[in-house]
C-alpha positions as CSV (number, residue, x, y, z in Angstrom):
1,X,-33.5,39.6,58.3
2,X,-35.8,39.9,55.0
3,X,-34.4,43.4,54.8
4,X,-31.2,41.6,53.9
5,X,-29.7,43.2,57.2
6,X,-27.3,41.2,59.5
7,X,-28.4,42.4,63.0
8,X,-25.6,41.6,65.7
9,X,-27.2,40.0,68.9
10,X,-24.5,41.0,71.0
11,X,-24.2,44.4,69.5
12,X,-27.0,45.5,67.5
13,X,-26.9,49.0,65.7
14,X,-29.4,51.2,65.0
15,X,-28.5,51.0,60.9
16,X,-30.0,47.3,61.2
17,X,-33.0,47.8,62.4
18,X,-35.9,48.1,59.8
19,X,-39.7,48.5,61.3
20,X,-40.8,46.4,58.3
21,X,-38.3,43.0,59.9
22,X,-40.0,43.9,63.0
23,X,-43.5,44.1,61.8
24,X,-42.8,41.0,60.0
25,X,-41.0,38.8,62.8
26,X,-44.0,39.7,65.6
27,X,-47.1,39.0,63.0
28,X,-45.3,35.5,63.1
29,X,-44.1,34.9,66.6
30,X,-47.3,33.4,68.7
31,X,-48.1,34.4,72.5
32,X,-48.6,32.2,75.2
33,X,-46.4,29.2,73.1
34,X,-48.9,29.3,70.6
35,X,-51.0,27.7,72.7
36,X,-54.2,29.9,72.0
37,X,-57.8,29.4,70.0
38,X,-58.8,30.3,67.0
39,X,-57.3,29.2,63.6
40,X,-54.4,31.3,63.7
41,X,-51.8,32.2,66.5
42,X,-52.3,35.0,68.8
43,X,-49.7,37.3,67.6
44,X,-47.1,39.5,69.3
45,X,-47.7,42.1,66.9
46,X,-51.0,41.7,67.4
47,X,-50.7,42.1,71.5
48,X,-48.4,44.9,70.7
49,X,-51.9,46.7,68.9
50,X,-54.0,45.8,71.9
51,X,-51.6,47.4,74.6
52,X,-51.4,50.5,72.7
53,X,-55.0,50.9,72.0
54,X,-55.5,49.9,75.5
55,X,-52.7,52.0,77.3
56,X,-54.7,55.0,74.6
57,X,-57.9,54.8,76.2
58,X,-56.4,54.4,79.6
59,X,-54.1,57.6,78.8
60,X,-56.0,59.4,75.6
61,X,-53.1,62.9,76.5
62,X,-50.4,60.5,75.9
63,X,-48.6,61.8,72.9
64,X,-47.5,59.8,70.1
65,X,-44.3,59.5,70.9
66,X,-45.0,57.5,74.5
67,X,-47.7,56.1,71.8
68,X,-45.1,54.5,70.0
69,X,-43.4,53.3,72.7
70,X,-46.0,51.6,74.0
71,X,-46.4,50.0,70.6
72,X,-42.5,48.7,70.4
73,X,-42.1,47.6,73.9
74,X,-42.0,43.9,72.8
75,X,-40.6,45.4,69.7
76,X,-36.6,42.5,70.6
77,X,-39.1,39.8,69.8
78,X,-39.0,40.3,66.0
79,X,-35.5,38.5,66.9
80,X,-36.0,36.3,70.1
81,X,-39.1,35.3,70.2
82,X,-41.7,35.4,73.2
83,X,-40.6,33.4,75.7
84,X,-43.4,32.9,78.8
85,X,-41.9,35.3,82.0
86,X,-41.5,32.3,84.5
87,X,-38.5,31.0,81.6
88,X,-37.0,34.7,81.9
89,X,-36.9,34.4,84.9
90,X,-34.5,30.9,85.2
91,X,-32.5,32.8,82.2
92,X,-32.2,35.7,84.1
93,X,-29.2,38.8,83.1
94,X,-27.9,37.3,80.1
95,X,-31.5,37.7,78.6
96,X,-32.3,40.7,80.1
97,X,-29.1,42.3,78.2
98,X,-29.8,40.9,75.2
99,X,-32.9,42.1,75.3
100,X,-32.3,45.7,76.4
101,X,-29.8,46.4,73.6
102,X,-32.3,45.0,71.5
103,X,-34.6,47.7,72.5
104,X,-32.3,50.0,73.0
105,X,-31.0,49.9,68.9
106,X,-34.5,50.5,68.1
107,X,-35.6,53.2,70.4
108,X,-32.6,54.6,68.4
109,X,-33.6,54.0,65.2
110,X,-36.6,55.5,65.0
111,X,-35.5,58.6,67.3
112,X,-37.2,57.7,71.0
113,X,-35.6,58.2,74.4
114,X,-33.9,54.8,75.0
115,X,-34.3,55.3,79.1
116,X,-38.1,55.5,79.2
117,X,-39.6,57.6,82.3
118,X,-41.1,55.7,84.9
119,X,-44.6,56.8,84.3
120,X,-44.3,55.7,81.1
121,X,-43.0,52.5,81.5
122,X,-46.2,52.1,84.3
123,X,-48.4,52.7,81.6
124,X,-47.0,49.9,79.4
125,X,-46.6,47.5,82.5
126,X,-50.6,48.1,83.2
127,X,-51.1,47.9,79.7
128,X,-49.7,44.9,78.9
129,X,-51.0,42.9,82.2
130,X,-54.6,44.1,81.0
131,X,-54.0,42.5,77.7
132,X,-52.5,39.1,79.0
133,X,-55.3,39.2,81.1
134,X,-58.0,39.4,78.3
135,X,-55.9,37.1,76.3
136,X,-55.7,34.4,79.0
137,X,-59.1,34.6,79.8
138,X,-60.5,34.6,76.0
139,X,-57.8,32.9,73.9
140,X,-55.4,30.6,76.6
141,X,-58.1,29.2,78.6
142,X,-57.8,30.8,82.0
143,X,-60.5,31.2,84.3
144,X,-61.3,34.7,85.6
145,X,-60.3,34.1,88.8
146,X,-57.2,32.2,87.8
147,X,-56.0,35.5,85.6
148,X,-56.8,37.8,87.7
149,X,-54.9,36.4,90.3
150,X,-51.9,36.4,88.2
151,X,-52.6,40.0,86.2
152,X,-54.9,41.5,87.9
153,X,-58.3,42.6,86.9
154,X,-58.6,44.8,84.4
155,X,-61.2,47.6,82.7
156,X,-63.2,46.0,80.4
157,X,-63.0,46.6,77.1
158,X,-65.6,47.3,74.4
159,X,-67.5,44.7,72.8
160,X,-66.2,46.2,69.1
161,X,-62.4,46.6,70.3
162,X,-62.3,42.8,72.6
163,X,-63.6,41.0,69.0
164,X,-61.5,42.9,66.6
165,X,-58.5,42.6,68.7
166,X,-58.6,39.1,70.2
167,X,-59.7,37.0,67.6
168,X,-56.0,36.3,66.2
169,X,-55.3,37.4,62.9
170,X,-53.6,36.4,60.3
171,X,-50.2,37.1,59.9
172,X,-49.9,39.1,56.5
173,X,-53.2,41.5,58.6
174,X,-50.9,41.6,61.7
175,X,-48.2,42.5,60.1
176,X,-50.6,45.4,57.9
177,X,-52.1,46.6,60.5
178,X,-48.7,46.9,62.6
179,X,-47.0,48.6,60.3
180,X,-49.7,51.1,59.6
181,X,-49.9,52.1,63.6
182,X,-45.9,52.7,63.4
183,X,-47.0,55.0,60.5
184,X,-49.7,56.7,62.0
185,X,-47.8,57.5,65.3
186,X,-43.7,57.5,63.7
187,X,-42.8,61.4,63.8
């Protein structure tokens, strides 16, 4: 990592894990294979924003703690990358473990519960298929009908909130912005 920490795949502690590597690795990893509009990638630090502010104004008496939660769910990323769900899928349990001990070093880290409760992980599941559903249908070229077919239709969003949050940033103003969310909602 930048940090100069040596993170163990197979066995990754808590003492590795620094929100500014993380912060760093999604503002540079792009959704959907990069294969998005606009002059930069679509970010996965940058989706990470947009579920949180969208699981907020589903949720606004979630307390920061599920708030940051929400934030780090694609937080194993920073490390190996965004891979589209239907490739998951043919990887199947070897990925899946990776990627849970992943998550699980950083729900450590920075103090969460590393079992979340069901109704939280709801929220981030609803969360996150709104947002691949406004990103599909504004940055990867699906149809309405197509996306919703897949994710589902969501609420819409406002006109302020669906420009700021997808037109794909840069990845220093992913990164900024990020890390200044983990701030605002790390206890």
């Amino acid at each position: 990592m930048l940090s100069g920490r040596r993170l163990d795949l197979l066995d990754p502690s808590p003492l590795d894990v620094e929100i500014e590597d993380i912060a760093h690795g999604l503002a540079r990893v792009a959704r959907w294979n990069g294969q998005t509009s606009g002059a930069n990638i679509f970010s996965v630090a940058q989706h990470s924003l947009l579920v949180e502010k969208i699981s907020r104004r589903a949720h606004p008496d979630l307390d920061a703690r599920w708030r940051l939660c929400v934030l780090l769910h694609d937080a194993p990323e920073y490390v190996i990358g965004d891979m589209i769900s239907p490739f998951k899928a043919v990887l199947g349990g070897d990925y899946k473990t990776v990627e849970a001990r992943l998550l699980n070093a950083i729900c450590v880290r920075f103090s969460l519960p590393v079992g979340w409760p069901d109704q939280l992980l709801k929220i981030v599941k609803a969360a996150d298929r709104a947002s691949a559903y406004f990103e599909a249908t504004r940055l990867a070229g699906f149809a309405e009908e197509e996306a919703k077919a897949f994710f589902g239709r969501p609420a819409r969003l406002d006109a302020g909130v669906e420009k700021d949050y997808l037109t794909p940033w840069e990845a220093e103003t992913a990164k900024a912005r990020f890390l200044k969310r983990f701030e605002e909602l790390a206890p």
